[in-house]
N, C-alpha and C positions, 0 to 999 in steps of 0.2 A: 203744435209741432214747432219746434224749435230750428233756428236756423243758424250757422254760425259765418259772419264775415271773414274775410280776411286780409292778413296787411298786405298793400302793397309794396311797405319798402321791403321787404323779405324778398323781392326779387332778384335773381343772380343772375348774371353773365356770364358763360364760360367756353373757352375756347379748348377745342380739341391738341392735343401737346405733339401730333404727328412723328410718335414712336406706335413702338408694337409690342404687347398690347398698348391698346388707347386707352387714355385715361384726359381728361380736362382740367384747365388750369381755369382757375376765375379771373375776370378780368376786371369784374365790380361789381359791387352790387346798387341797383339803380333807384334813384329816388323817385321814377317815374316810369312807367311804361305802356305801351300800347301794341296788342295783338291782334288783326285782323287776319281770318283767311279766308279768300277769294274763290269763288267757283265761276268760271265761266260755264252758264249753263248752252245745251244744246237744243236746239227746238227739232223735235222729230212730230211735229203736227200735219196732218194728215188731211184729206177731205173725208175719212170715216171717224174722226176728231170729236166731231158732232161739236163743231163751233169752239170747243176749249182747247186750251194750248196744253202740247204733250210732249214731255222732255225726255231727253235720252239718259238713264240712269247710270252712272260713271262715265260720262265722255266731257269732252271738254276740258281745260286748263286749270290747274289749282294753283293758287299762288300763296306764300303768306310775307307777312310785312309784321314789320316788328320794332316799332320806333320808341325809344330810350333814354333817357336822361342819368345820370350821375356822376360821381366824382372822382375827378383823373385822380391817378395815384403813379408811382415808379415802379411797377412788377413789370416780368419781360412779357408776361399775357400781354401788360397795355402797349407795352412798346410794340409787340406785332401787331394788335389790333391797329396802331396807328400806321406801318407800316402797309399794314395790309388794303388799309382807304388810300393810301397815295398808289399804289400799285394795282388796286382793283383786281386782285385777287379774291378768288372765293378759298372761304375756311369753311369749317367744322365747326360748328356751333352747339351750344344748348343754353337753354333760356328755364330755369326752373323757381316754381313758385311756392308759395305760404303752404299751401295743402300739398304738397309735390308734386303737381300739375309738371310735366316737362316738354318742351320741343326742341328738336332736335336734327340738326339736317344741314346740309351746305348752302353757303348764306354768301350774298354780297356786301356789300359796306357801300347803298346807294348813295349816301351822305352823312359826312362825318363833321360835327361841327366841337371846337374845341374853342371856352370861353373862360376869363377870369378879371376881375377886377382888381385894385391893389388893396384891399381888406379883407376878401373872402376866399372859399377854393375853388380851385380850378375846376370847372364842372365840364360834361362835358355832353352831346346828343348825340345820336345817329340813329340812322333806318335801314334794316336790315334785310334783302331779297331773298328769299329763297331761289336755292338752284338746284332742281330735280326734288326728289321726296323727301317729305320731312315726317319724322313720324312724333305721335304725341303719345305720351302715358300719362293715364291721368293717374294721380297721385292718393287719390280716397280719404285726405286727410292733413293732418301735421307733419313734416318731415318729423 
């Protein structure tokens, strides 16, 4: 059985362009990144339990995070993305991968960090909160 990797720099950034219909503008694509998502789970254990622990199936808090690295560029995607960490504003987001994995959903800008030296480019990180449902399609493959 064969199994195929895939690249990570193929990940893209993209901000929703808040016209109707919606359509997303990119805002980079990233040399790095990191997807966790969180389940706070709920203990509904019982004394008829019989000693194991028993969880409540969809209750509790979901969160996702999504922390990113790559290279600033001058589109007005980035310039509102920057806009939008000084204002702490939530946007519209989508984060889509190598296989076309995508997530997608209203996102914070918890920290936005922007770095450059005088010989290289300007790169740049941030970590991204979810705010309310985020939904995912997985992609089955190659875009």
């Amino acid at each position: 059985m064969s199994h195929q990797a895939y690249r990570g720099r193929l990940a893209r950034l993209y901000l929703a362009d808040l016209q109707d219909p919606e359509s997303f503008e990119l805002v980079a694509g990233l040399r790095s990144n990191a997807v966790s998502l969180d389940n706070d789970l709920q203990d509904a254990t019982t004394l008829d339990s019989q000693g194991f622990r028993e969880l409540l199936p969809d209750a509790g808090v979901q969160r996702l995070t999504i922390e990113a690295e790559g290279l600033a560029n001058d589109s007005a995607a980035w310039a509102r993305l920057q806009a939008s960490a000084v204002a702490r504003q939530v946007e519209r987001a989508r984060v889509t991968f190598d296989n076309g994995d995508r997530f997608q959903g209203d996102v914070c800008i918890a920290r936005f960090v922007r770095t450059g030296s005088y010989n290289e480019a300007e790169t740049f990180s941030l970590t991204l909160e979810s705010s309310g449902p985020v939904s995912f399609t997985t992609g089955g493959g190659t875009p």
